[in-house]
C-alpha positions in Angstrom: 67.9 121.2 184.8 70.9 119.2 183.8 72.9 117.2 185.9 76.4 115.8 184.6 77.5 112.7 186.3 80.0 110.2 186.1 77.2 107.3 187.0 76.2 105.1 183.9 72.6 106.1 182.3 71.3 102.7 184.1 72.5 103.7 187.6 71.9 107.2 187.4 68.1 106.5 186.5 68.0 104.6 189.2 69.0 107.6 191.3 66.6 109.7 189.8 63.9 107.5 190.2 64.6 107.4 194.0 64.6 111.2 194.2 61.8 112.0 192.5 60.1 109.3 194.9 61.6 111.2 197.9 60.3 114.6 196.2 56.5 113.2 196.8 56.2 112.7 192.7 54.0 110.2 191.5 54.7 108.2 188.3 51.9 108.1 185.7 50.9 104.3 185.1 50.0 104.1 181.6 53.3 106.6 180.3 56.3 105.9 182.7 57.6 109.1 181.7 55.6 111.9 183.2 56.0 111.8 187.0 53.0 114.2 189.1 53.6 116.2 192.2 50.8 116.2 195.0 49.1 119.4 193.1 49.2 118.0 189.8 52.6 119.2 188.2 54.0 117.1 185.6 57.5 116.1 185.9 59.8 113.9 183.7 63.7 113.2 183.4 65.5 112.0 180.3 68.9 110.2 180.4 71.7 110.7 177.4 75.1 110.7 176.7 76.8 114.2 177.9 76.6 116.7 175.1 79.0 118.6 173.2 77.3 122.4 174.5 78.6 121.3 177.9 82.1 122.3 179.0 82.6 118.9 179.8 86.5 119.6 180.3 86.3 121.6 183.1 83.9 119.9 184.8 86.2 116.5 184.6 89.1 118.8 185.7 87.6 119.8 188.6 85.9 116.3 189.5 89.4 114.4 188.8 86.6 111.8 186.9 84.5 111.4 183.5 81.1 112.1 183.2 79.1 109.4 182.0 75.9 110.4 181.5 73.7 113.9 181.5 70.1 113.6 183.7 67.7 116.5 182.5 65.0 116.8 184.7 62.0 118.3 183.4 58.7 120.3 184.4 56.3 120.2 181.8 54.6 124.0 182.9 55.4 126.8 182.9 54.2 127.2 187.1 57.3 128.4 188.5 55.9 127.0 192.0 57.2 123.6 190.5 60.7 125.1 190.1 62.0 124.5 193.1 61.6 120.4 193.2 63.7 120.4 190.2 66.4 122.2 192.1 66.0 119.8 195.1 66.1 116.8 193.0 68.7 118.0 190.8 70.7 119.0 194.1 70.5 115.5 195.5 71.5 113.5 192.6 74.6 115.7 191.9 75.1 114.9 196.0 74.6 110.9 195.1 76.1 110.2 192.3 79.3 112.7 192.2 77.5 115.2 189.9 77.5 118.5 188.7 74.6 120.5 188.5 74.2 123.1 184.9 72.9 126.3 186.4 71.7 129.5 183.9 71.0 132.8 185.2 68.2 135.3 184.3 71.4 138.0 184.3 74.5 137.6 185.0 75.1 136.6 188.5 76.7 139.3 191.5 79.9 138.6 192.5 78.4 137.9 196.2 75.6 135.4 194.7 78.9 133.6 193.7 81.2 133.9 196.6 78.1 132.4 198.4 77.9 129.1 196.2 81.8 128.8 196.3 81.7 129.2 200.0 78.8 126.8 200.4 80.7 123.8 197.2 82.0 123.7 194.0 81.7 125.9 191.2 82.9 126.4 187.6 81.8 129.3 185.9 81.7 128.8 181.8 80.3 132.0 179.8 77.4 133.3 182.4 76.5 129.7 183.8 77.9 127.7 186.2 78.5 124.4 187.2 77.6 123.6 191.0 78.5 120.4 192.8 75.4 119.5 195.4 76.4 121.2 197.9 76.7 124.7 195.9 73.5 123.6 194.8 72.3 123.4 198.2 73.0 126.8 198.8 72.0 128.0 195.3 68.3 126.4 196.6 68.3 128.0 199.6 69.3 131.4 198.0 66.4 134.2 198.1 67.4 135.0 194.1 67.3 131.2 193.3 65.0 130.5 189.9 65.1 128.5 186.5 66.1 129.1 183.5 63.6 127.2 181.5 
């Protein structure tokens, strides 16, 4: 999952790192970058300069600020049962560091799954995706169709 921000790569890491703390994850001593859940999922994030396949002006449009950096968290599985920790972490550092969480669907979404997350946040649609601030990601979480495009 990608989460646009307008934190620096250095301070948004240090949000992630906090969050996937708070998630129960476990970081792998000898390679820093795999992270491990209680039942042995592996997890990872990666920092980077936004990229041009976001819609980056829309987003900054709606957030009246620029975003700085792009957080993909990872699970490196195919489980789906480790799915929805990405969407809580991803929710909570769009909530902490003014973010915007990149959301695909499986099909395009219903016009009620939509009026749901707009009711609950933010949203932007771009070409079948979205854009959800945290609290649309909240809801997006909580949602009985929720999943991952991986």
């Amino acid at each position: 999952m990608a989460v646009l921000n307008p934190f620096t790569a250095e301070r948004a890491e240090a949000v992630v790192v906090e969050e996937m703390i708070a998630e129960g994850l476990t970081r792998c001593a000898p390679d820093s970058e795999y992270w491990y859940s209680a039942d042995g999922l592996p997890y990872g994030y990666s920092l980077d300069f936004p990229h041009e396949e976001f819609d980056l002006r829309a987003v900054e449009r709606t957030a009246g600020t620029g975003m700085r950096s792009e957080i993909l968290l990872h699970i490196f599985t195919s489980d789906i049962a480790g799915r929805p920790a990405l969407g809580r972490m991803a929710q909570r550092v769009a909530e902490r560091a003014g973010g915007w969480v990149f959301v695909e669907f499986r099909t395009p979404p219903s016009a009620d799954l939509l009026h749901c997350l707009e009711t609950a946040g933010r949203l932007i649609r771009v070409d079948g995706a979205v854009y959800l601030d945290g609290p649309a990601m909240a809801a997006w979480n909580a949602h009985p169709d929720f999943h991952v495009v991986k």
